[in-house]
C-alpha positions as CSV (number, residue, x, y, z in Angstrom):
1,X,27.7,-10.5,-2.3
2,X,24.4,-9.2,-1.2
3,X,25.4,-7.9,1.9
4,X,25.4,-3.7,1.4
5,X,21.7,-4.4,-0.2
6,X,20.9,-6.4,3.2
7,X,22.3,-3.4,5.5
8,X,19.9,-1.2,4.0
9,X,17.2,-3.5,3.9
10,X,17.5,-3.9,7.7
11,X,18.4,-0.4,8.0
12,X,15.5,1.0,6.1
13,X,12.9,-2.2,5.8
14,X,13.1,-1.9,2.1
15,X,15.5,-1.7,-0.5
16,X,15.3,-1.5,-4.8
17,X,17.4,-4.1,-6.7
18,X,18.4,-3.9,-10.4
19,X,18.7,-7.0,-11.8
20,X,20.1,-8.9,-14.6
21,X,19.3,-12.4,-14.4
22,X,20.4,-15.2,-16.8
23,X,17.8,-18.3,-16.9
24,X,18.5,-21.9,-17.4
25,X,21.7,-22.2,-15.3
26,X,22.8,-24.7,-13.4
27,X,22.0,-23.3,-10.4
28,X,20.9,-20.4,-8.9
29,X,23.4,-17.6,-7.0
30,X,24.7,-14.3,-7.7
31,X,27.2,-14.2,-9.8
32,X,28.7,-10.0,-9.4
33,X,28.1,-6.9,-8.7
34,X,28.1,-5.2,-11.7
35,X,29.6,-2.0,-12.3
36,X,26.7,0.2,-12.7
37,X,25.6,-1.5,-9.0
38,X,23.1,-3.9,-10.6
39,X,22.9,-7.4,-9.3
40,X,23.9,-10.4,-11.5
41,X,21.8,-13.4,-10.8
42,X,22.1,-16.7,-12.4
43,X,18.9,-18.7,-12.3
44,X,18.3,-22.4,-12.5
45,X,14.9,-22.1,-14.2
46,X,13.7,-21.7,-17.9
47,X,12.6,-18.6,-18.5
48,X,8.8,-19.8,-19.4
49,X,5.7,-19.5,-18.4
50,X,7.2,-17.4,-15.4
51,X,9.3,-20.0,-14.0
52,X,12.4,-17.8,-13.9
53,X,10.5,-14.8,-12.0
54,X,9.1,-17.3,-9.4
55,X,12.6,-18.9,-8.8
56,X,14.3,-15.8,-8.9
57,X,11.9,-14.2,-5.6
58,X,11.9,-17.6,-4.1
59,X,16.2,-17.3,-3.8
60,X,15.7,-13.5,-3.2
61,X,13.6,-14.6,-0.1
62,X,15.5,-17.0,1.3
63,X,18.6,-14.7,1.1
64,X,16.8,-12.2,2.6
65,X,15.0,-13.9,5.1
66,X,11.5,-12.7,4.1
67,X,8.3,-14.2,3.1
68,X,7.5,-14.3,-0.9
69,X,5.2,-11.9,-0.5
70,X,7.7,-9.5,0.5
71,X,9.3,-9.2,-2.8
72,X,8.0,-7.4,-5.7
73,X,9.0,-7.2,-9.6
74,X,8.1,-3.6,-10.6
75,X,9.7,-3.7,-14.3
76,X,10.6,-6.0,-16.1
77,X,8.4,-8.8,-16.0
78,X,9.5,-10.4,-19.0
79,X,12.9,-8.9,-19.4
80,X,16.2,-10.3,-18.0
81,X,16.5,-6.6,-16.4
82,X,14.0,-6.3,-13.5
83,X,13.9,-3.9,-10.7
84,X,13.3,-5.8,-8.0
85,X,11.4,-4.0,-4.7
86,X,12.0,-6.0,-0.7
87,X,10.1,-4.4,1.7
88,X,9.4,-5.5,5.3
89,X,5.4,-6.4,5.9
């Protein structure tokens, strides 16, 4: 499901996601593209003590094939609505 976001990430080394993420699933994988373009995530952490965040750019990286690093939350910290910056080191 994340494959326009990947053609511009390739295209252009960087791309913004909107999130919404929902902690304590059972596991963790998108679950739509919402209508307003934003990214559904489900994520198989609590959200404590950051536990969520950490999961959620550790399955952003692997999907993305980019170090941790790569990936940062620029609002939303403690929100399930996050915008979500993957650039290219």
């Amino acid at each position: 499901m994340l494959q326009a976001f990947k053609k511009i990430f390739v295209q252009k080394g960087i791309v913004d996601l909107s999130i919404r993420v929902r902690p304590g699933a059972s596991r963790t994988e998108v679950k739509e593209i919402m209508i307003d373009g934003s990214v559904k995530i489900s994520i198989a952490a609590a959200a404590e003590e950051n536990a969520a965040n950490a999961e959620l750019i550790r399955f952003l990286a692997e999907e993305f094939s980019v170090d941790r690093s790569a990936i940062a939350i620029l609002s939303g910290m403690t929100a399930r609505r996050k915008l979500i910056r993957i650039q290219k080191s």
